[in-house]
C-alpha positions in Angstrom: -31.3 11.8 -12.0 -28.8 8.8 -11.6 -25.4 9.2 -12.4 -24.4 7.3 -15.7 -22.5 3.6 -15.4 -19.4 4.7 -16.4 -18.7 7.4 -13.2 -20.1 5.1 -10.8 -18.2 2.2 -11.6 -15.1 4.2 -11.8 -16.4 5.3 -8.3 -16.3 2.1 -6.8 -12.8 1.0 -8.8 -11.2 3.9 -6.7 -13.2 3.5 -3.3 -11.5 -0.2 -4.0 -7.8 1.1 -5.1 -7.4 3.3 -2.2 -9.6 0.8 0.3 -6.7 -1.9 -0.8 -3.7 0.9 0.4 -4.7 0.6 4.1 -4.2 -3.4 3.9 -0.7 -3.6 2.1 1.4 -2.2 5.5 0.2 -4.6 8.0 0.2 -7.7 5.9 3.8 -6.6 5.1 4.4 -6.1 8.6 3.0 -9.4 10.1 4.1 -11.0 6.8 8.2 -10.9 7.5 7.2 -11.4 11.2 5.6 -14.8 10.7 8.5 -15.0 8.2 11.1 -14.8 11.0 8.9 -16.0 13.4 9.6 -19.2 11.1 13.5 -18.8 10.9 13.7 -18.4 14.5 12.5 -21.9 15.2 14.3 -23.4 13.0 17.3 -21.6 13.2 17.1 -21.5 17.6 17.6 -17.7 17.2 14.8 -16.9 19.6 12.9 -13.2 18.4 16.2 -11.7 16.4 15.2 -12.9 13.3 10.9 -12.3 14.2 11.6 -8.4 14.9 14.2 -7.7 12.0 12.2 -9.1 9.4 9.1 -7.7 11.1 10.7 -4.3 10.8 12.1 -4.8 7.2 8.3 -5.8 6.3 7.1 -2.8 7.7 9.4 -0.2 5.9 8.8 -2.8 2.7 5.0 -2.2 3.4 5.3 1.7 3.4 8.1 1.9 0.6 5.2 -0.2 -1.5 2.5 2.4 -0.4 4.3 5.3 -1.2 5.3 3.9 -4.6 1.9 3.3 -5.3 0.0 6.7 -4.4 3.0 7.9 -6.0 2.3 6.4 -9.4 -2.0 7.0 -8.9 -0.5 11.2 -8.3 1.2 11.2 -11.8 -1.6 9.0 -13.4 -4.3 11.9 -12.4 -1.4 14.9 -12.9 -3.6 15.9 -15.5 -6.9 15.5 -14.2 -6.8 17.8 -11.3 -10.5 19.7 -10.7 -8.6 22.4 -8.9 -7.2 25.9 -10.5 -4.2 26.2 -9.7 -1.4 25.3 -12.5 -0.3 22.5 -13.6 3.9 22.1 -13.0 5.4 20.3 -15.7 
């Protein structure tokens, strides 16, 4: 039998969700790099300003996945297939 449109799409909408998670650190990342990178030359800082907001992208990058795997955890609190109980 094939599955109805309804699971299937929701399938692919998460496949997508969680596809997107592995893409939001190193654009982050290389984001404030090229952002400093930037800064540097104009402000003739050479790489202080390229590595800090390198690093500050990064821990923006993982603060932003966290938040978001976070919030997808409470949205399917209720939904778990599992057996054990439900803490709240």
């Amino acid at each position: 039998m094939f599955p109805r449109r309804g699971k299937q799409v929701n399938l692919w909408a998460q496949v997508a969700f969680y596809s997107s998670l592995g893409f939001i650190l190193p654009v982050a990342t290389v984001g404030g790099y090229l952002l400093g990178w930037g800064l540097d030359e104009w402000l003739h800082t050479a790489p202080a300003l390229a590595v800090l907001l390198g690093a500050m992208g990064a821990a923006a990058g993982i603060y932003e996945v966290l938040k978001i795997v976070m919030r997808a955890e409470r949205r399917a609190g209720g939904n778990n297939s599992n057996n054990r109980p439900n803490p709240s």
